[in-house]
C-alpha positions in Angstrom: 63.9 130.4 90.9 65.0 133.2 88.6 67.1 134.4 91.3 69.3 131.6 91.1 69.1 131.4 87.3 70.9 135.0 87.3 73.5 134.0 90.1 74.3 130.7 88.6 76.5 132.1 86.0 78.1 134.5 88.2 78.9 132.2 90.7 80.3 129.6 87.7 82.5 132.1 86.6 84.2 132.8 90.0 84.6 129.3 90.9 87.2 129.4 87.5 88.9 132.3 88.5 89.8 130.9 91.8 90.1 127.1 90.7 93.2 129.2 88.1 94.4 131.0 91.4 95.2 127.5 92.4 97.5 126.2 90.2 100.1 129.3 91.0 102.1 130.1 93.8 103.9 132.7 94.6 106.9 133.9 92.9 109.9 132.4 94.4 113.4 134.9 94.9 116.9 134.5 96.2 117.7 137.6 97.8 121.6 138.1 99.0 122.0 134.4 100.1 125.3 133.2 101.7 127.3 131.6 99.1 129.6 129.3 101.6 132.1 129.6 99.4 135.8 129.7 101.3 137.4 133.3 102.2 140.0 133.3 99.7 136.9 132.3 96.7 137.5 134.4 93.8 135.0 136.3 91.3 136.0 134.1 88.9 136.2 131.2 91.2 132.3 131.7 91.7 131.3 132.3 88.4 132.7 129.1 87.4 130.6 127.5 90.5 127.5 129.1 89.5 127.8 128.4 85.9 128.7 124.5 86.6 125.9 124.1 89.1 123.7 125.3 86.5 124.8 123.2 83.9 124.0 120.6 86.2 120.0 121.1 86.1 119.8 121.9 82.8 119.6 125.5 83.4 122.3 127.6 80.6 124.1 130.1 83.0 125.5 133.2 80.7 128.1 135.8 82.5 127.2 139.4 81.6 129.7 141.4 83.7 131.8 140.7 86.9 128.8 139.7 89.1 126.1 139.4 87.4 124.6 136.7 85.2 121.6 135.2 83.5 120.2 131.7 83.7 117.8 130.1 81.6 116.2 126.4 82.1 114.2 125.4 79.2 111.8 122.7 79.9 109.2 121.2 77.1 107.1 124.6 76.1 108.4 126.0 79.8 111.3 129.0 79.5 112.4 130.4 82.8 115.2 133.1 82.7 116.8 134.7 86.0 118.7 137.4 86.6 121.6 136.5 89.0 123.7 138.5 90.9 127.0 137.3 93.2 130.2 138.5 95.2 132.7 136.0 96.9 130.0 136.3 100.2 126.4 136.3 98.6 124.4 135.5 95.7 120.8 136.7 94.6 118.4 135.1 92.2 115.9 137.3 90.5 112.8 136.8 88.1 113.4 138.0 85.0 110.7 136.7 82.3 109.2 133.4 81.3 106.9 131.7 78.9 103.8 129.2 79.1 104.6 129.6 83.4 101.8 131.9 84.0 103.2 134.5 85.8 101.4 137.4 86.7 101.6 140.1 89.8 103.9 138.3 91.4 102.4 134.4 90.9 103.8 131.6 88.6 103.4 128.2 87.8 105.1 126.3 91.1 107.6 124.6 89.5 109.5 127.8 88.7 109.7 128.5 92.6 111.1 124.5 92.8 113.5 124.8 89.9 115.0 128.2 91.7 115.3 126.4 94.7 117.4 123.7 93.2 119.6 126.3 91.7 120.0 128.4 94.7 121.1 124.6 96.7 123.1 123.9 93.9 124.8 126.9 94.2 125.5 126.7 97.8 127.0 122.9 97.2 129.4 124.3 94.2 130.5 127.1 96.1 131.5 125.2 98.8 133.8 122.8 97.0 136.0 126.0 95.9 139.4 125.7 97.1 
């Protein structure tokens, strides 16, 4: 009996630790992604479709320098904020911080992996209606 009474705590503990592994997933990135925008797209011309598909789930889309931007969807006490990268062929979507997601070594919260996804289709739809 007493050998049970010391493992029972142990064994408590670990069945936390991996009921909390549950509720991440892992991190979700866009790396180099076709954009589908036309041949004769612009720099500009994408910027403007990255920034408007953005806008269009909530997430604020910032420029920082020809080809590269920030993104950042506020949700409730959720803050996600992505580094994004793009030419006229290719785009890339990058972790960059977050709070009340849980991230750690690679794992988040899975609706951060869902609300990148949405951007990166969103992306590919706005890009395509460049003309």
């Amino acid at each position: 009996m007493r050998v049970g009474a010391t493992y029972l705590p142990v064994l408590a503990v670990c069945l936390l630790v991996l009921a909390g592994c549950g509720r991440n997933s892992p991190l979700y990135n866009v790396q180099e992604s076709p954009l589908n925008a036309p041949a004769t797209a612009t720099m500009a011309q994408v910027e403007k479709a990255i920034v408007t598909a953005g806008i269009g789930l909530g997430w604020e889309i910032k420029p920082e320098s020809a080809g590269k931007a920030t993104g950042t969807l506020k949700l409730r006490t959720h803050v996600a904020v992505v580094d994004i990268a793009y030419n006229t062929k290719t785009f890339s979507i990058q972790y960059k911080d977050s709070v009340n997601l849980n991230y750690s070594g690679g794992w988040i919260h899975p609706n951060y992996s869902s609300w990148v996804r949405n951007l990166e289709q969103a992306i590919r739809e706005e890009a395509a209606r460049i003309q």
